[in-house]
C-alpha positions as CSV (number, residue, x, y, z in Angstrom):
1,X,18.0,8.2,5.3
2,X,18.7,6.6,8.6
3,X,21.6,3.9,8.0
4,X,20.0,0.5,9.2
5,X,20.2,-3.3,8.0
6,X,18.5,-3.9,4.8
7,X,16.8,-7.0,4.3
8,X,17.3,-9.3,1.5
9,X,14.3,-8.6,-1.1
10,X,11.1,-10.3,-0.6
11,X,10.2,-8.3,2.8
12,X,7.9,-6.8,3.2
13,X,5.3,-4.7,6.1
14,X,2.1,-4.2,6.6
15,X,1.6,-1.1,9.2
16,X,-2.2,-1.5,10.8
17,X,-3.2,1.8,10.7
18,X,-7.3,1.7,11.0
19,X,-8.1,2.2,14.9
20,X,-10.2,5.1,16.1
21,X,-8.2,5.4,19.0
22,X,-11.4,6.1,21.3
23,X,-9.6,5.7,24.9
24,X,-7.6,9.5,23.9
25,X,-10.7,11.3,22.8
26,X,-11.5,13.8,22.7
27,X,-8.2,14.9,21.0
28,X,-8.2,11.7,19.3
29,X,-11.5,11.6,17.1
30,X,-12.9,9.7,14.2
31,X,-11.5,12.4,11.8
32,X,-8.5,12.3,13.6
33,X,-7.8,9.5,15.9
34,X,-4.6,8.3,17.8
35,X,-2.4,7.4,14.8
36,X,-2.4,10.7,13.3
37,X,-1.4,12.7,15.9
38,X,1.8,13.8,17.5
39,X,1.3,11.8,20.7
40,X,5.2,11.4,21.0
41,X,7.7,13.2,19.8
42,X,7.6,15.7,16.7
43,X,5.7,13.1,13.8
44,X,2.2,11.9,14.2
45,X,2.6,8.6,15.0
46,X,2.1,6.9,11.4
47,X,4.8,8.6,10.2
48,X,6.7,7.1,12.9
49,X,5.8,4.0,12.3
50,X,6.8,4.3,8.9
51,X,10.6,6.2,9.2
52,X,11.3,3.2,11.7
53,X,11.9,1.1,8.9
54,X,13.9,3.1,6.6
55,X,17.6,1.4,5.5
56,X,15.8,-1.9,6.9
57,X,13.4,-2.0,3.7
58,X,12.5,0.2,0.3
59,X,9.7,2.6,1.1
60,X,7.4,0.2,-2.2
61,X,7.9,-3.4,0.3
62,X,5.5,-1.3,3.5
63,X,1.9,-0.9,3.1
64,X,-0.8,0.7,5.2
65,X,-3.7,-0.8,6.2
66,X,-6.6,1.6,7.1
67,X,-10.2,3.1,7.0
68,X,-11.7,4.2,3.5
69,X,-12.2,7.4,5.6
70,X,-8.5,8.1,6.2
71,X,-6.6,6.9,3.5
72,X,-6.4,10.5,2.3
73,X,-4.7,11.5,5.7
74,X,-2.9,8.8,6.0
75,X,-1.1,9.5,2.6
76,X,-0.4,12.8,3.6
77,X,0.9,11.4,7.0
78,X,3.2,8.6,5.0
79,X,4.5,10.9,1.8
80,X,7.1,8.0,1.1
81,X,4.8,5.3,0.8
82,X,3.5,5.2,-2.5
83,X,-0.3,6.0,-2.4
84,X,-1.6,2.8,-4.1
85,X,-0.1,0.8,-1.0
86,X,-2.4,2.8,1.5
87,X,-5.2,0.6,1.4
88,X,-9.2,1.7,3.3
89,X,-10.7,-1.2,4.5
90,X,-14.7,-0.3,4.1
91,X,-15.8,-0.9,7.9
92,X,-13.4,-1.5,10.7
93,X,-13.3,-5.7,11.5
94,X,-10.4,-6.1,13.8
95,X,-7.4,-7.2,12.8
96,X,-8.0,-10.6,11.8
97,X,-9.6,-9.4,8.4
98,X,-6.3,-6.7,8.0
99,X,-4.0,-9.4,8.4
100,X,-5.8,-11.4,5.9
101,X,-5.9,-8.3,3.5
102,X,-2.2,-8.0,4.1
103,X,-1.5,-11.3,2.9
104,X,-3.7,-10.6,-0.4
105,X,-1.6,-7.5,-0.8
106,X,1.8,-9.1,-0.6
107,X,0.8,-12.4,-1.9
108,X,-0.5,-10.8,-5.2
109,X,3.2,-9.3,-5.7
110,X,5.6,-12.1,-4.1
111,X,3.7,-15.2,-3.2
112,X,7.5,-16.9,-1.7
113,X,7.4,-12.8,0.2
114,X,7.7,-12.6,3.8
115,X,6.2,-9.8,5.9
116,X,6.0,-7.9,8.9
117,X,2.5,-7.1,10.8
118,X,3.1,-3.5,12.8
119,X,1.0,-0.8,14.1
120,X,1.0,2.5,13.8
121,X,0.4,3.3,17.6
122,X,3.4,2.2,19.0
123,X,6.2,3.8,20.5
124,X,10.1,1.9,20.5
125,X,12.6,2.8,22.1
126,X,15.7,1.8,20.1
127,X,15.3,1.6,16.1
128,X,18.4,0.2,15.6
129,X,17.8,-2.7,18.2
130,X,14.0,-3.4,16.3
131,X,15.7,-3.5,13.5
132,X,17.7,-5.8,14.4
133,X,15.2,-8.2,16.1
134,X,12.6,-7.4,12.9
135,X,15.5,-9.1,10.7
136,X,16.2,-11.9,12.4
137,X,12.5,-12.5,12.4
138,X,12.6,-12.5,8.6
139,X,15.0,-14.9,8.4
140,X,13.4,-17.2,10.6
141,X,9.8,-16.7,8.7
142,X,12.0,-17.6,5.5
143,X,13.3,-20.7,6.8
144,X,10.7,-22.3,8.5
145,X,6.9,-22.9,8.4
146,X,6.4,-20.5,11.6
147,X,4.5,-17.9,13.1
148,X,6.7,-15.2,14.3
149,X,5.6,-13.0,16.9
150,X,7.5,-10.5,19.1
151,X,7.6,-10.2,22.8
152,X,8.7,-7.6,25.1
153,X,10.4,-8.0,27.9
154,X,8.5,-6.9,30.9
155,X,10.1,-4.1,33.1
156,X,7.6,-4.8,35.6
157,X,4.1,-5.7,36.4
158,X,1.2,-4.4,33.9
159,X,-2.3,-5.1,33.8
160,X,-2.8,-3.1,30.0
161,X,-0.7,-5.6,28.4
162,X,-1.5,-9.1,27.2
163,X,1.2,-11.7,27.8
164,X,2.8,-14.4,26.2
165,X,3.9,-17.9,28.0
166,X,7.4,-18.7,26.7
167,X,9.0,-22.4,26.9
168,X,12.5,-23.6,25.5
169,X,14.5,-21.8,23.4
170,X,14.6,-23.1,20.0
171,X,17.3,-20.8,18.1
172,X,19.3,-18.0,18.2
173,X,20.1,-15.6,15.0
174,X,22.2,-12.7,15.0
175,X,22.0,-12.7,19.0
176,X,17.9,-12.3,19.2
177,X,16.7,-15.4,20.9
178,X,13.9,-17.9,20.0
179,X,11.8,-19.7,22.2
180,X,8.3,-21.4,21.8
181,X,5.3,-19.7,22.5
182,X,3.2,-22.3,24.5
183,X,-0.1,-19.8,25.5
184,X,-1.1,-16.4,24.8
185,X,-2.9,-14.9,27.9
186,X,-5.2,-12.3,27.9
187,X,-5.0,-9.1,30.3
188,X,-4.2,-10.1,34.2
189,X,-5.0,-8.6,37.2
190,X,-2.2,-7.2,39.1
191,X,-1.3,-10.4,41.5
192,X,-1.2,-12.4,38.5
193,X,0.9,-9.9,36.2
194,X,3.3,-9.7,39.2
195,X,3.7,-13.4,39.2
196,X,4.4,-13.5,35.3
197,X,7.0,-11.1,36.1
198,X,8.9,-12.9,38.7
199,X,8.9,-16.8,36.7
200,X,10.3,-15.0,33.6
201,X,8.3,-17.3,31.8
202,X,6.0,-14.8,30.5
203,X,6.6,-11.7,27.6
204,X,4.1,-8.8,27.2
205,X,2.2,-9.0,23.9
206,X,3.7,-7.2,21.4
207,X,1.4,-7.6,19.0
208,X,3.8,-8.1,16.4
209,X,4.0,-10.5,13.6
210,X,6.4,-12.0,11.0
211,X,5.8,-14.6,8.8
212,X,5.9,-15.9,5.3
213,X,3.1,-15.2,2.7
214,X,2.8,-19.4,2.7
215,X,2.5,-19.8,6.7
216,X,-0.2,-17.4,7.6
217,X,-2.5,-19.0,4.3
218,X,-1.5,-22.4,5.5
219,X,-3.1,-21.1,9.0
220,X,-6.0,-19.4,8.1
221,X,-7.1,-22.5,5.8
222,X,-6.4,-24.5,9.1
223,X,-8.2,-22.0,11.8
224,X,-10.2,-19.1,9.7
225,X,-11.1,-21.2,6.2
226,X,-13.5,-18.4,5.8
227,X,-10.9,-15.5,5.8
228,X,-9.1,-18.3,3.7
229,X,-11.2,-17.9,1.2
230,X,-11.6,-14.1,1.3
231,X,-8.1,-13.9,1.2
232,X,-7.8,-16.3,-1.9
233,X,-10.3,-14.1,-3.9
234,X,-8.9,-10.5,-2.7
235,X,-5.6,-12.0,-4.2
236,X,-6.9,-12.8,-7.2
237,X,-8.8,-9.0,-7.0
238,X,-5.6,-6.9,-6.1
239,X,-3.7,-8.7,-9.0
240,X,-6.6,-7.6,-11.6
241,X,-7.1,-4.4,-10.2
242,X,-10.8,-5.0,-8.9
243,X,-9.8,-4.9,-5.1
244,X,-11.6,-1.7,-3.9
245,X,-14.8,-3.6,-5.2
246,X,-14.2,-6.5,-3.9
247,X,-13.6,-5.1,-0.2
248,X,-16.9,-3.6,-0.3
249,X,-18.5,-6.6,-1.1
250,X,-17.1,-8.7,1.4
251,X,-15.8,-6.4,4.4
252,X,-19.6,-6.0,5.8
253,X,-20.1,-9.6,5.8
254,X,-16.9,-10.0,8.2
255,X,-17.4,-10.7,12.0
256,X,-15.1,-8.4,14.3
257,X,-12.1,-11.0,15.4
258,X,-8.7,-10.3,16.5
259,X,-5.7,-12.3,14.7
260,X,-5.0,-13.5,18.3
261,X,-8.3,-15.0,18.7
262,X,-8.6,-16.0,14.9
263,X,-5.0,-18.2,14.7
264,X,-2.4,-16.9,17.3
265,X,-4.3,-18.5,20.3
266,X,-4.8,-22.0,18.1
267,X,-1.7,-22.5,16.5
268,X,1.3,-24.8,17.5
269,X,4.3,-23.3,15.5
270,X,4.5,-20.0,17.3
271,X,7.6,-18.7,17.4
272,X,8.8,-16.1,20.1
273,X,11.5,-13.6,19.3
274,X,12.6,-11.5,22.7
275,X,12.5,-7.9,22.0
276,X,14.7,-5.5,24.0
277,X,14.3,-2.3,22.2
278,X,12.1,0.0,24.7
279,X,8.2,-0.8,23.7
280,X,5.0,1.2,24.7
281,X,1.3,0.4,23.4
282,X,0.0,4.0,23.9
283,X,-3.1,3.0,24.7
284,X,-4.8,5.4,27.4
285,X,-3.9,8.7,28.5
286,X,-2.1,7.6,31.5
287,X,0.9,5.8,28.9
288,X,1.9,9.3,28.2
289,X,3.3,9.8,31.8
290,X,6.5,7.5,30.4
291,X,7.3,10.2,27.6
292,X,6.4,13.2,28.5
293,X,8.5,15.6,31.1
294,X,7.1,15.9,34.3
295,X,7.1,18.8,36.8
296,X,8.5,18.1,40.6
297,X,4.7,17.3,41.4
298,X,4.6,14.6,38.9
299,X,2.2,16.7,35.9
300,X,2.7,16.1,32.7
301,X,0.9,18.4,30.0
302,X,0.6,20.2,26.2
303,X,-0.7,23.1,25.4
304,X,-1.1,26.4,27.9
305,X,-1.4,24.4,31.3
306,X,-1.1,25.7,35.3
307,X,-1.0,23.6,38.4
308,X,-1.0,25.3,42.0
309,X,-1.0,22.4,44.7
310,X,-1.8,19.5,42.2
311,X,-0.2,16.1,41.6
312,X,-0.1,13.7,38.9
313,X,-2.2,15.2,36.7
314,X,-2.2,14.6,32.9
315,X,-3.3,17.8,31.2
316,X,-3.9,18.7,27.5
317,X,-5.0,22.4,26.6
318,X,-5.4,23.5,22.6
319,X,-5.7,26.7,22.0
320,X,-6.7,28.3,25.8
321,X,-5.5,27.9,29.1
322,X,-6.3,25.3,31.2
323,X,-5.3,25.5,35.3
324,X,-5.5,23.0,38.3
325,X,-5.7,23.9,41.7
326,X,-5.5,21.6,44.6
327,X,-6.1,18.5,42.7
328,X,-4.6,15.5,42.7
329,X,-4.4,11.8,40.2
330,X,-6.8,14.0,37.1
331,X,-7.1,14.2,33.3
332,X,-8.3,17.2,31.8
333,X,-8.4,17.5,28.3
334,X,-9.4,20.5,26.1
335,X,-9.5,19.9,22.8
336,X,-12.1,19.7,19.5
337,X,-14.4,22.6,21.6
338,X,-14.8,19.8,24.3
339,X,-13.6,19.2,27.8
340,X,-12.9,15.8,29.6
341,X,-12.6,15.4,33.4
342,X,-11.2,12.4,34.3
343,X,-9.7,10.0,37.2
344,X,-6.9,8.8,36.4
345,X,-7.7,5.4,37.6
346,X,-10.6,5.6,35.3
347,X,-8.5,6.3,32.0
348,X,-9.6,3.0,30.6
349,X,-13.0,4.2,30.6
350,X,-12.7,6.8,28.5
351,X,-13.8,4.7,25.6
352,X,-17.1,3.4,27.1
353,X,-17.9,7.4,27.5
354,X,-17.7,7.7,24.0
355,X,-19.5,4.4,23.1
356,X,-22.5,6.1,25.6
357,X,-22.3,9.2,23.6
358,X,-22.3,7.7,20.3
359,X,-25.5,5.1,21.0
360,X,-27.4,8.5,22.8
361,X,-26.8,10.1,19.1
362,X,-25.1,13.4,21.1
363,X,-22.3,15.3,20.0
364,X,-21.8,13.0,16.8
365,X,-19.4,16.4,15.3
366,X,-17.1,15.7,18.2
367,X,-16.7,11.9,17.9
């Protein structure tokens, strides 16, 4: 076990695990999307998620949060977490409803607990430096009737990030920094995401979160009362042991709403912690460029690849070769008996492919 900074008991993690990671298909699928495969580095990237907070917490204090379908894959990507704390949530609603499930879980066990909101598709750079910032977060959330969130600081401009508007700094613990959060702001064009850049006001979106089991209730009853109440009941559920019941009662009935939307965005006690550990929310194909070893034309690839007079290309090849000639800025992906041609520029898009295929009912065995 890695030697890290344990946390005084009553912390806890909730790792959001449920996305179908739609914008890598088609090697990321519904059977096996983004967070169960080996993206970056050697373990998918649950796994990661989960060995980045070993020494900081015991493996029974982190939970994972995803779909009924892949709670079974899940536990075998997360051995050490015991299997009753990988819970399926019955239909996917965003991550407002996981947040409020978290809180259930943990409330049920330690209602003075604090916890950590992660996910399981991010890369850091610096485990002992998150660990760091994670416990100073902790010991903010227990002090004070906050909402913790963490935000990166930007090493330049990027329009696939959200932001975060920082103001004064309001303490400092064990070095990390604290500042008000005044506005979260959604996506910016690239002008605008150069001029965050150079006021040093703004912090990317880490989508991060720490805070006490009392805070976040005390905000949904004030912003969400109706994931309030869910949240009251699937406490009362996971303490009797009826909670699988009651999600499938209640989780259709949801509507789909981020936790940014749902309280982040409303709330005046939001907390800022500044994270310098090396941060990357894989979220299209071109994010793999920053961690995977590229040739002198600037290709990056897995699997049996060629290139002959091509340039930044992204390739992926399972099981067959795959060569470029004399193209330039592509992804081509091989993988699940299906091949994607891509602009690079278009990477984005690859999601709105799949939502095409899936509402023409084609190629359902490959989604």
């Amino acid at each position: 076990m890695r030697k890290g900074r344990t946390m005084a008991g009553g912390v806890y993690a909730a790792i959001l695990a449920g996305g179908k990671g739609e914008r890598f298909w088609p090697l990321s699928t519904e059977r096996r999307p983004k967070q169960l495969l080996r993206l970056v580095g050697e373990s998918t990237m649950l796994a990661t998620a989960v060995q980045r907070l070993e020494g900081l917490m015991p493996a029974d204090h982190v939970y994972v949060i995803t779909s009924a379908a892949l709670v079974e894959a899940s536990r075998q990507a997360a051995p050490n977490v015991p299997a009753g704390h990988v819970i399926g949530e019955p239909v996917g609603r965003d991550t407002a409803a996981a947040v409020a499930l978290a809180t259930a879980l943990v409330g049920a066990r330690d209602p003075e607990g604090v916890f950590c909101v992660l996910t399981a598709d991010h890369v850091i750079g610096d485990t002992e430096e998150f660990q760091r910032v994670l416990a100073a977060c902790a010991t903010v959330a227990r002090q004070s009737d906050v909402l913790v969130t963490i935000g990166i600081q930007p090493t330049g401009p990027n329009i696939g990030f959200g932001y975060i508007e920082v103001a004064e700094t309001i303490a400092c613990v064990n070095g990390v920094a604290f500042r008000r959060g005044a506005r979260f702001v959604e996506k910016p064009d690239l002008k605008t995401a150069e001029e965050y850049v150079r006021s040093s006001r703004y912090l990317w979106n880490g989508g991060m979160f720490v805070w006490s089991v009392a805070a976040i209730r005390r905000a949904l009853r004030q912003h969400r009362p109706d994931l309030a109440d869910l949240e009251t009941r699937w406490t009362k559920a996971a303490a009797d042991g009826t909670l699988d019941e009651a999600l499938r009662a209640d989780y259709p009935t949801l509507p789909r709403i981020s936790i940014d939307y749902a309280v982040m965005e409303k709330a005046q006690n939001i907390v800022v912690a500044s994270g310098a550990f090396g941060w990357d929310d894989v979220g299209t194909w071109t994010a793999l460029e920053n961690h995977w070893p590229k040739d002198a034309a600037g290709n990056v690839g897995r699997g049996q690849w060629e290139t002959l007079d091509a340039s930044r290309c992204i390739v992926v090849s399972e099981g067959r070769l795959t060569a470029l000639l004399g193209v330039d800025d592509l992804i081509v992906v091989q993988a699940e008996g299906v091949t994607l041609i891509c602009a690079r520029n278009r990477a984005q898009d690859v999601k709105k492919l799949v939502q095409v295929l899936r509402e023409k009912g084609r190629c359902d065995d490959v989604l």
